[in-house]
N, C-alpha and C positions, 0 to 999 in steps of 0.2 A: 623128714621121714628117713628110716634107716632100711638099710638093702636089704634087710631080714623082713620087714611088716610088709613086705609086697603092698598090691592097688588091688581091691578089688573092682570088678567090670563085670557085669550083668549081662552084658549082650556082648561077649566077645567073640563068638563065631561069629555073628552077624557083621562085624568088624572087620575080622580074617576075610570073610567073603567078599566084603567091599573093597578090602583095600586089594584084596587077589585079583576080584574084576575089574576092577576100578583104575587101580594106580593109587595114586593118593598118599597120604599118612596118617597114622593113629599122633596125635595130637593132647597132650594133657592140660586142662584149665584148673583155677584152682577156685574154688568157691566158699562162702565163710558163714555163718551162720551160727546166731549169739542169740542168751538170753539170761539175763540179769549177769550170773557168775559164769555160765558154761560157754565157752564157743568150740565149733567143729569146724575144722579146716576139711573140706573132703577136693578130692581128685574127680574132676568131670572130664570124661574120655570120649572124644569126639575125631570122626574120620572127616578129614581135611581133604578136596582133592588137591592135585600137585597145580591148576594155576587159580585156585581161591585162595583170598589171600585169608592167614589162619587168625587173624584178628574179629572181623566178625563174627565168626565162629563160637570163640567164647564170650560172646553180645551176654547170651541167658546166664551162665553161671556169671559175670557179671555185675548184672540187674542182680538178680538175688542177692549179691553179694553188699551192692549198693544198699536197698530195702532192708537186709536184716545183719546184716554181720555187724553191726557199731555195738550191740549193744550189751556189753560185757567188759570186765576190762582190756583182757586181750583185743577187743573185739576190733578197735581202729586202727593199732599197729596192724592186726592180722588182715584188716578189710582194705587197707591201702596196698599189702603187700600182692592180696589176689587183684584187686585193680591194676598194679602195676606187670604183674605176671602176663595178666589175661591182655592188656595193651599191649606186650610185647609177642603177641602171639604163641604164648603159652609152651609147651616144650613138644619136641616130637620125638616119641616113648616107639615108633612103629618095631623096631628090633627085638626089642625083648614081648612086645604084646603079639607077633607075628610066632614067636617061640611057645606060647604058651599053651596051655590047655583050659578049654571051654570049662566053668565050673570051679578050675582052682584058683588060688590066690596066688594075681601074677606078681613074681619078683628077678625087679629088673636086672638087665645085663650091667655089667659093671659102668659101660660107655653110656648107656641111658642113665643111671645113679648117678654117674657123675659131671651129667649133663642138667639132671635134675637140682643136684644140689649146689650148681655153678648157677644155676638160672635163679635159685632161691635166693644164695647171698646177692645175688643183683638186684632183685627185687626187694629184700629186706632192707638195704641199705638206703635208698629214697624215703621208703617210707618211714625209716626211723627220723632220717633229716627232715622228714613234711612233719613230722610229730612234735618234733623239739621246736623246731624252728614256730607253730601254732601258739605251742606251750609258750613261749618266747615273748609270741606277739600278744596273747590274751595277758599274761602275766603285766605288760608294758602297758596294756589297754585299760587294765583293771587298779595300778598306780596312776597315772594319769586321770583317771575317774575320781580316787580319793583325793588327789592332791586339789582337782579342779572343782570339786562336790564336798568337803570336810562335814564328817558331821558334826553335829549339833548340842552335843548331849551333856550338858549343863546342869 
């Protein structure tokens, strides 16, 4: 995501107002969702309080993520990356979403952006290694099949 496409947040007073009464922080998950050829990576924005820990938090974007993101091509790379994202307690956006205005498309501060997209290549990077390394082992799984199973065809 580039610092021009902003996030959009549907409920971000109600956000402002929690995290103002509250304490807390505005917290981003990332969630995936595929079908045949399409997948959408969207941004799930959730106020964390300051001692819950922000892992369970993104539990729902998640499961969704689990259920539907596989199924596209993008869709495994991208479904292990929000798995991995959302394991690590997702990013906390509270600066720039504390900034914003109710209704428009928030686009973050530089230090959120580039908190965002330090947290993506950490997350991209496992999931490309759990990818190859799958590819790896089915590729090994499916010669050892042939070698041990030849067929027949005479």
């Amino acid at each position: 995501m580039s610092a021009s496409q902003g996030i959009r947040v549907d409920n971000l007073d109600k956000l402002q107002k929690m995290v103002a009464s509250n304490n807390g922080r505005l917290v981003a998950y990332t969630m995936v969702v595929s079908c045949i050829f399409i997948s959408a990576r969207n941004y799930h924005i959730k106020w964390v309080s300051s001692e819950k820990y922000s892992v369970s938090s993104g539990f729902p974007a998640t499961i969704v993520s689990i259920l539907l993101g596989w199924w596209s091509p993008y869709g495994p790379y991208w479904t292990l990356s929000g798995i991995i994202w959302n394991f690590r307690g997702g990013v906390d956006i509270t600066n720039s979403l504390m900034k914003a205005s109710p209704g428009c498309p928030v686009v973050l501060d530089y230090s959120d952006q580039s908190a965002l997209n330090d947290f993506q290549t950490r997350a991209n990077k496992p999931a490309l290694i759990i990818l190859c390394s799958s590819l790896i082992i089915l590729v090994g799984l499916i010669t050892l099949w042939l070698i041990q199973f030849p067929s027949n065809t005479t």
